[in-house]
N, C-alpha and C positions, 0 to 999 in steps of 0.2 A: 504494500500500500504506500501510495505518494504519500511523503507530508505536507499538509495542509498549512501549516504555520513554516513560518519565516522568521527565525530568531536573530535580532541583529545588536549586537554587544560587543564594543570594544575590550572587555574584560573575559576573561577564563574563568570557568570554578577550579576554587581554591579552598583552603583550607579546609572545613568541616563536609564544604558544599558536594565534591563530588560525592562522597562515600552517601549523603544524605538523598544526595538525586538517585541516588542507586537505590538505595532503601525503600524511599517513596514508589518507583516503577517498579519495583518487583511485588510491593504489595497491591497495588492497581492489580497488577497479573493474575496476581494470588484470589482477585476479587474481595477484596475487604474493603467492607464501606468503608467505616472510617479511620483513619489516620492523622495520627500529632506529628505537626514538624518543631519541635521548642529547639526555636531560634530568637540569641540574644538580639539586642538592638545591634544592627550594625554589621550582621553576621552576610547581609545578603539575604535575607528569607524571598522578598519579591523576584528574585534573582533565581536563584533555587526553584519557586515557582513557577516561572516562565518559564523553565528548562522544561519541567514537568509537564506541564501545558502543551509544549512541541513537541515533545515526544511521543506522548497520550495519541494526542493526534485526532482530538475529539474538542468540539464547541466547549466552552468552560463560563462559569459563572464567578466572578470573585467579590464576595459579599464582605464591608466593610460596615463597623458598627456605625458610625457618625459619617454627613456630606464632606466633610473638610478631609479627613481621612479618604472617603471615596476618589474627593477628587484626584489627593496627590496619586494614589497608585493607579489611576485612570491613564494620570500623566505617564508612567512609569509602564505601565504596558504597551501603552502607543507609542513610546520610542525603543521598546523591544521589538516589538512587530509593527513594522512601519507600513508592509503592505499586505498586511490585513485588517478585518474589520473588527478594530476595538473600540467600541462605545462605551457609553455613562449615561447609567439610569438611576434616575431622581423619579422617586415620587411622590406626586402631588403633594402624600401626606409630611414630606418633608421641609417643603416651604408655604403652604397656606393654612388655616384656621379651619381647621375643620368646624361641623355644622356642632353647635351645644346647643343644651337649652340649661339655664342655673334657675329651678324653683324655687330658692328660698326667695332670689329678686326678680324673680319674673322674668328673667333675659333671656332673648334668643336672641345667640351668634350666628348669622349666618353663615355658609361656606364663601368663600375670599371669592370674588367672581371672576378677579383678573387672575390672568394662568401668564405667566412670562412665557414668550412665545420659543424663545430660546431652548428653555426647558423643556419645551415641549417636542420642538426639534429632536432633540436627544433622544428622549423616550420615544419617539415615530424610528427614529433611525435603527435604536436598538430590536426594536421587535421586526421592522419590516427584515434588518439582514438577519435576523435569528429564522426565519423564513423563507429566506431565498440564498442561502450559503452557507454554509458548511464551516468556514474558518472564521469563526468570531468567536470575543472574548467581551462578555459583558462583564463592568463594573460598576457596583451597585451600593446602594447604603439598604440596611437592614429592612427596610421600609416596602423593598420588593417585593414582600408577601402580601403585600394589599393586593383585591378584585381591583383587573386589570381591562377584562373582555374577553369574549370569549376570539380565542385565537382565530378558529376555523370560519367563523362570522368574518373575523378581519382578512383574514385569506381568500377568504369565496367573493370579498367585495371588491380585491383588488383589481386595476384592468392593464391588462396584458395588450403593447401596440406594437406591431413591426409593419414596417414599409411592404405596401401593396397589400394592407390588410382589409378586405370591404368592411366599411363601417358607415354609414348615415350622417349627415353632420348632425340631423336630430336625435339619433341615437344616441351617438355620443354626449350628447349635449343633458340627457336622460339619465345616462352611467352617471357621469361627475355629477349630479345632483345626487342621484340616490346615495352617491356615496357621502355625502354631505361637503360639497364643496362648493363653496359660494361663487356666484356667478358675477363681475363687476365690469364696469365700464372705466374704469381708473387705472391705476398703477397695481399687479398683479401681487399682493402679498401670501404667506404662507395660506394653502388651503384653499385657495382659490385662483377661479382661470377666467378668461377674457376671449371672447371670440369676434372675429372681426371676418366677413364672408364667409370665408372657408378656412381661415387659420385661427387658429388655438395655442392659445399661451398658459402653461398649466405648471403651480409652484406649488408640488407637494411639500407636506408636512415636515418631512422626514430628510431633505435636501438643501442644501442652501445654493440650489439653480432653478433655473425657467426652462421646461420643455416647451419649444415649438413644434406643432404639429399641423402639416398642410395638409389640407384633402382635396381630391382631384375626382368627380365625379362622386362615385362613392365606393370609394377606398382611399388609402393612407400615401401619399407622392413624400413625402420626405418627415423627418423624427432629426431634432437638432436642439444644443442646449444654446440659449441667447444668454447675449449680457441683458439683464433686467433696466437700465439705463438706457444704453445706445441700440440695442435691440440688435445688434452684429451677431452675427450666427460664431460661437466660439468652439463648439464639436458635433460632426454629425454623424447620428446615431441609425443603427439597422432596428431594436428592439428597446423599449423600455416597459418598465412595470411601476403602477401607480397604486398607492396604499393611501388605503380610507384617510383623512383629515383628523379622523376621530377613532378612538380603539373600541367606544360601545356605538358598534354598530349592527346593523337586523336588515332584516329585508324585510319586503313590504306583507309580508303574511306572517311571519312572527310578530311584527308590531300590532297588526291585529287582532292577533291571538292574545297578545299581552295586555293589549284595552282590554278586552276582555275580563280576562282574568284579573287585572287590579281593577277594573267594575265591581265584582264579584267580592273580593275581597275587602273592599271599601263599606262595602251595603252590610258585608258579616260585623268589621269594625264599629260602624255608625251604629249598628244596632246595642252590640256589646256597650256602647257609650251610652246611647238612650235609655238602655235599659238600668244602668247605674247614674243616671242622674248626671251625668256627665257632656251635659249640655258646650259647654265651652269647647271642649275637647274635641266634641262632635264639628261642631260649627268650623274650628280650625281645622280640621283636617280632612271636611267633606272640600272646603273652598279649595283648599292647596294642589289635595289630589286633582280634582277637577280642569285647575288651569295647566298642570303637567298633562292630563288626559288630553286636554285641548291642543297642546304645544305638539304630542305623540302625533295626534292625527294629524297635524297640518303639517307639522316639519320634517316628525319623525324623530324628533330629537327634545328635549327640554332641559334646562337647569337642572341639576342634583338628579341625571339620568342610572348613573351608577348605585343611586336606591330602589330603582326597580329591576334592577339585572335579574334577579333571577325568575322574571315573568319574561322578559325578553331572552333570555337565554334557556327557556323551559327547565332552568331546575329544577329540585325537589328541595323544597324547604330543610333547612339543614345542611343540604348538599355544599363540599367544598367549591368555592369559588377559584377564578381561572386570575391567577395571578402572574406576575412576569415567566414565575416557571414553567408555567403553560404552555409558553411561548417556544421552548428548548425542545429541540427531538427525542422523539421514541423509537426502541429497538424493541421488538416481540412485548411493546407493551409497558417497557420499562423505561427510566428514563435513561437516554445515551449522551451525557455531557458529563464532566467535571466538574466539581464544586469545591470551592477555596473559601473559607470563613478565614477573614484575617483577623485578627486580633481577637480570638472564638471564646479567650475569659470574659467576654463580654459583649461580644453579637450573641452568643448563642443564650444567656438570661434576657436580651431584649426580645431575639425573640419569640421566646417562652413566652412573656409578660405581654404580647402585644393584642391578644385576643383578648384576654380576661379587661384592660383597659379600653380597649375598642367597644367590646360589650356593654360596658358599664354604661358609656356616653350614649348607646342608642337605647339601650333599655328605657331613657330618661325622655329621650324626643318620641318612642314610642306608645310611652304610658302618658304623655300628656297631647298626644295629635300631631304632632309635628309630623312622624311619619308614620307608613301601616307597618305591621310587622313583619314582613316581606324584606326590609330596608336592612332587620338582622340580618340577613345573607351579601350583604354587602360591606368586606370585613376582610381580615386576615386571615391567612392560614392558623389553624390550630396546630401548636407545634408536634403533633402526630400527623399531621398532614403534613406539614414539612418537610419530616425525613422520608416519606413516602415520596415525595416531590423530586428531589434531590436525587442527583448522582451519587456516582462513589466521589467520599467527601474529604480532604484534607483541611485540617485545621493547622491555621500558624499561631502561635503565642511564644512570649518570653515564660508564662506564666498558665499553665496549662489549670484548670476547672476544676472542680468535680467529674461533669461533663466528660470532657474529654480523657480524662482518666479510665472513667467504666466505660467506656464506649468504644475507645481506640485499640484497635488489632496490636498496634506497634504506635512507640513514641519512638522518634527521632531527631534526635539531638544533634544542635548544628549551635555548638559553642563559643568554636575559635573562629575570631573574624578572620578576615583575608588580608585587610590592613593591618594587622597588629595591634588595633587599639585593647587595650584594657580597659576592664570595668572602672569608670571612677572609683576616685579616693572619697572616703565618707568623714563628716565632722559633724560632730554634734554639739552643738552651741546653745544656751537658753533661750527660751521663748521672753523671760524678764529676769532682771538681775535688781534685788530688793536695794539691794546694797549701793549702788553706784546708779540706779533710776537708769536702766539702760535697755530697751526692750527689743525683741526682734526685728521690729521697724525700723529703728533706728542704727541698727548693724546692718541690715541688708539694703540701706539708703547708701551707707561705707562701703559697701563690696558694688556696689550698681555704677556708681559715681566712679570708682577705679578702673572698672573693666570697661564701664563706657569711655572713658578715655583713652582706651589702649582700642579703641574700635572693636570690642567682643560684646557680644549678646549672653541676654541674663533672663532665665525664664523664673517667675515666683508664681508658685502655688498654692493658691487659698483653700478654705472651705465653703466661700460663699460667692455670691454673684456679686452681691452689695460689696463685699469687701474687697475683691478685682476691681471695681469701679474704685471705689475711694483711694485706693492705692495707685494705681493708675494717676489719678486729679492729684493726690499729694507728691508723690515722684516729679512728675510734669512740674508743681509748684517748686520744687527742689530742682530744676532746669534741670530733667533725666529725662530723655526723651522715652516714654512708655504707654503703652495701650491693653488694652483688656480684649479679651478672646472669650467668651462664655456663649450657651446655648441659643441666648437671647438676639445675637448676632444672626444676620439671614446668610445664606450658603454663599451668594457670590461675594460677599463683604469679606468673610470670613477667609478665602484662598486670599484676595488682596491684601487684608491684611496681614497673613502668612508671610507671601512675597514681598510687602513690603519689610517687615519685619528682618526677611534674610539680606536686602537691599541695605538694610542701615536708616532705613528712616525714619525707626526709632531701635531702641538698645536695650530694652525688657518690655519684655507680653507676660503678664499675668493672665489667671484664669486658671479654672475648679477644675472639670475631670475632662476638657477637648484637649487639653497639653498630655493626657498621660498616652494616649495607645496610637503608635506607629508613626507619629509627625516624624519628617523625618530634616532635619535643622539643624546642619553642619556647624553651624557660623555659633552656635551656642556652646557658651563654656564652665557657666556657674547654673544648674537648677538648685533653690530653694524651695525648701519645703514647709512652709509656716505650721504651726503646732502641728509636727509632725507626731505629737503624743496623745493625738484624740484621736485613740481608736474606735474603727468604725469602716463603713464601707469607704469612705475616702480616705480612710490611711490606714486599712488592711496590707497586709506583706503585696498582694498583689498590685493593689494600689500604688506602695510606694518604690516598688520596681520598676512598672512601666514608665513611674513620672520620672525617676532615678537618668532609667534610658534615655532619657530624650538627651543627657551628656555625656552619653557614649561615643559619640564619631567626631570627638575632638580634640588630639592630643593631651590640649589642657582643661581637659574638662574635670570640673569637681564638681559635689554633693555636699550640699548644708542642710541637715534638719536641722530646726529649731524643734528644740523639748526639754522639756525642766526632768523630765524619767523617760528610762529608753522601757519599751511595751517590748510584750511578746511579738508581735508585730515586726516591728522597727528588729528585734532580733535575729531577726527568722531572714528578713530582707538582707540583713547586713551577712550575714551567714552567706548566706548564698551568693551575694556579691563576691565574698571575699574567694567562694568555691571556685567560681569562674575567673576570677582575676587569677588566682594561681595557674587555670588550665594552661590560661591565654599568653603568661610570661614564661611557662615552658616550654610551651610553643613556640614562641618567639626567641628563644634561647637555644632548642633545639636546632632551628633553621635561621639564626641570626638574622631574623625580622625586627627591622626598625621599625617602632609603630610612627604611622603620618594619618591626618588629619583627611577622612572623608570630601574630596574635592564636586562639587557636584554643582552642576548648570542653575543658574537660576533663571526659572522658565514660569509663564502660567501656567497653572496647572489643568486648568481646562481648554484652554486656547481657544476658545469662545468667541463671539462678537461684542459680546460685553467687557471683555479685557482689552481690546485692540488697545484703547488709550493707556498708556502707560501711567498707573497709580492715581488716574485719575478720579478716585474715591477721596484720595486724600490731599489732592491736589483744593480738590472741592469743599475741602473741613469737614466733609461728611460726619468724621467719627473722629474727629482730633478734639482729645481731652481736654478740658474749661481748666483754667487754675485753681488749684485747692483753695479754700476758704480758711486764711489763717486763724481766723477764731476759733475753728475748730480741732478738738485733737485729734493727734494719728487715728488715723483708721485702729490698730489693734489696739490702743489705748478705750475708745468710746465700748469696748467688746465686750469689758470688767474684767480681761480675766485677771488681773494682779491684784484685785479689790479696789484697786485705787477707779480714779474720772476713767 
């Protein structure tokens, strides 16, 4: 068999890497779902991956717990395989508001209606080539197991053109509506086409070009991609294929089936309402359903369409929903791709947890009329559907689970980096000193101001959002160029402000748990750890490993926790540190390896149309810090924890 993948790396596997890529393909062979690759920060694990991936010689999925993380390794496969198809899939539920309702104040949130077009691009491109080719590698944030549509709807809708093909221009003109793509007399944007006589201008979703299509009586005289400006013919095409606009798509007899059945459904609800008094409820959700009912017939399509998927998709209530994996090939029934959880201490608890949350929120719009209950099967996978979903699965971690523990055939250990870097050196320093009034904040202002001066980066990590902001505004008031990184940031801010960060345009990022798993930030040489002594899920051994890593791939990188008592914890982390610093200097000693500092492009990570401008987020003061407010004290001061202000 050909290979399908195209591996292109200026570097060799090296040190732990090959005997691990060996390990990894022989268990593939062996058929064992799952597999651990525990690989330190630094080791190369994405490296090691993409070996695997081309060798495999099968579509691959590589699921990242958080967008910011997805991005970078997005970036990181597309310049592995440059001429194959590697996409990045976001979804929805990653950057909008999903729909609430909060009954103690009466609130309904509605779902966010603007979709960034971009995004949406990504998500059209990934599933249409998981459809039509063979060598692709989607890269994903955990969020993939949301109902996506049903595949074969989006497949059966697509339209197939090659030159000399008879086609109607009314025909034609009938396909791209059904498949919902708006018809304009303007400038041709994503999802919609223009016809002018007999030529057709047509800008899938899923493309960032203009297909021209000439008809000549009726059949197809020529297929070419135009510049969308000057309208110049820039390549001409024998064949193209065009994917729906929209992933919940039907055809015109399922969608009447589906009135139907949410009629039906609606009339069972209404009653259930009437007959408990539940007049309000009633009254909301006979109106709502109705104007969606109205939208189905006449367009086909309406607002918050993904809560009736499973009338348009003939489910069975309860039935698992067709999520991105859906989307990936079957062999006798099974699934045939590879599956990567990168950082899997911690995708694979979100997602556990993402049903049982999912649930909650619609249980609440369902028992008050918002939606029917129908609207439950519009949802994520339950994590037994998951691994039924899934290929055979490699997990990467420095810091392997439960999880993956019982579950994994083989752990494979990929210790010694290839640069020779060592684990940082650890100190432990107090969080407050009674005696001399001297507190965490104000030593890691001392270590931030020194290395910002020597042109090194300094990442501190809190426990709280609040507390990343205020530190952040006090640093900046202390002329230390720094910015905050937390949840609350939206995806494409968040890689900016990455890259800006490894640029120098500022010299500490703070932020809670987006700094611990996989960023990968050469240019850093001091992580802090602020009350590295409050145990708990953000400063468990796991915790303070990954955060540890993030100053691993920098000769001079060092570890400060601050902690007034070192915890089981913080024992256990340091332990191990020091296990692998011993491997790693043997190793280096054995093969008289100089350790040097992780050299690495700084690039977008999604290479998007939204980054074309260079830092233009921050060019903009988007998200540049206000000055601290001197009346105020330190951020860890106002906290209490020394008893004192």
């Amino acid at each position: 068999m050909n290979n399908i993948f195209k591996l292109k790396s200026e570097f060799e596997a090296a040190g732990d890497q090959p005997q691990a890529i060996e390990k990894l393909l022989k268990g593939l062979e062996a058929g064992f779902d799952y597999q651990t690759l525990l690989g330190v920060t630094g080791s190369g694990k994405t490296f090691t991956a993409a070996k695997v991936i081309a060798a495999y010689n099968k579509p691959a999925l590589v699921i990242a717990p958080n967008k910011a993380l997805a991005a970078q390794l997005y970036r990181e496969y597309k310049n592995f395989f440059p001429e194959n198809a590697v996409h990045f899939f976001v979804s929805y539920y990653d950057y909008y508001q999903p729909e609430a309702y909060l009954p103690i104040t009466d609130t309904y949130i509605d779902k966010e209606a603007m979709i960034n077009e971009e995004m949406d691009r990504l998500r059209h491109g990934a599933t249409s080539a998981l459809l039509s080719r063979r060598d692709v590698i989607i890269v994903a944030s955990v969020s993939c197991i949301y109902n996506l549509g049903v595949p074969l709807n989006y497949l059966g809708a697509s339209l197939h053109l090659e030159t000399e093909q008879v086609i109607t221009r009314q025909d034609l003109i009938r396909q791209l509506i059904s498949m919902q793509f708006e018809r304009v007399n303007g400038e041709v944007q994503r999802g919609q086409f223009r016809v002018r006589g007999d030529v057709f201008e047509i800008r899938p979703m899923s493309e960032n070009v203009v297909y021209r299509l000439d008809l000549e009586g009726q059949s197809v005289k020529s297929l070419s991609i135009i510049d969308n400006t000057t309208k110049n013919i820039l390549e001409n095409l024998e064949e193209i294929v065009i994917f729906p606009p929209k992933h919940f798509i039907s055809t015109q007899p399922q969608i009447e089936q589906a009135i139907k059945n949410i009629e039906e459904e609606l009339q069972d609800r209404l009653a259930y309402f009437k007959k408990n008094e539940l007049f309000l409820e009633a009254e909301r959700l006979e109106r709502r359903t109705r104007y969606d009912l109205e939208m189905l017939h006449t367009l086909g399509y309406c607002h918050g369409i993904e809560n009736y998927s499973r009338h348009l998709s003939g489910k069975l209530a309860g039935e698992a929903p067709d999520p991105l994996l859906s989307y990936f090939p079957l062999k006798d029934g099974k699934p045939d791709f590879l599956t990567i959880i990168d950082e899997s201490h911690i995708a694979i608890p979100q997602i556990r947890g993402m049903y049982n949350g999912d649930r909650a929120r619609k249980d609440t719009l369902v028992k008050f009329g918002w939606r029917l209950p129908s609207a439950l099967d519009n949802r994520p996978l339950k994590f037994a559907e998951f691994q039924k979903r899934v290929g055979q699965v490699i997990c990467t971690t420095a810091t392997p689970g439960d999880y993956e523990k019982e579950h994994s055939k083989q752990i494979v250990e990929q210790i010694i980096r290839p640069t020779g870097l060592v684990d940082p050196e650890i100190e432990i320093r107090p969080v407050y000193d009674q005696k001399t009034d001297y507190s965490q904040i104000n030593d890691i202002v001392k270590e931030a101001e020194k290395l910002a001066a020597k042109g090194e980066r300094v990442i501190i990590n809190t426990l709280t959002k609040k507390q990343a902001e205020d530190l952040s505004l006090y640093l900046n008031n202390k002329n230390i160029k720094a910015n905050y990184l937390h949840s609350d940031v939206k995806t494409f801010e968040r890689t900016d402000i990455l890259k800006a960060f490894r640029e120098g345009v500022f010299d500490v990022l703070i932020g809670v748990n987006l700094l611990r798993e996989g960023l990968d930030l050469p240019e850093v040489t001091l992580v802090a750890i602020l009350d590295a002594d409050r145990e708990g899920f953000l400063r468990s051994q796991t915790s303070l490993m990954q955060t540890m890593g993030r100053a691993a791939r920098n000769v001079s990188g060092k570890i400060i926790l601050y902690a007034d008592k070192e915890t089981d914890s913080m024992k256990r982390a340091i332990s191990e540190s020091s296990r692998r610093r011993k491997l790693q200097l043997a190793y280096n000693e054995k093969h008289g390896i100089k350790p040097k500092t992780v050299m690495k492009k700084i690039e977008s990570m999604l290479g998007l149309e939204e980054e074309r401008e260079e830092n233009e987020y921050f060019k903009q003061n988007k998200h540049k810090p206000q000055k601290y407010d001197n009346r105020k004290d330190p951020p860890a001061r106002r906290r209490g924890r020394n008893g004192k202000k």
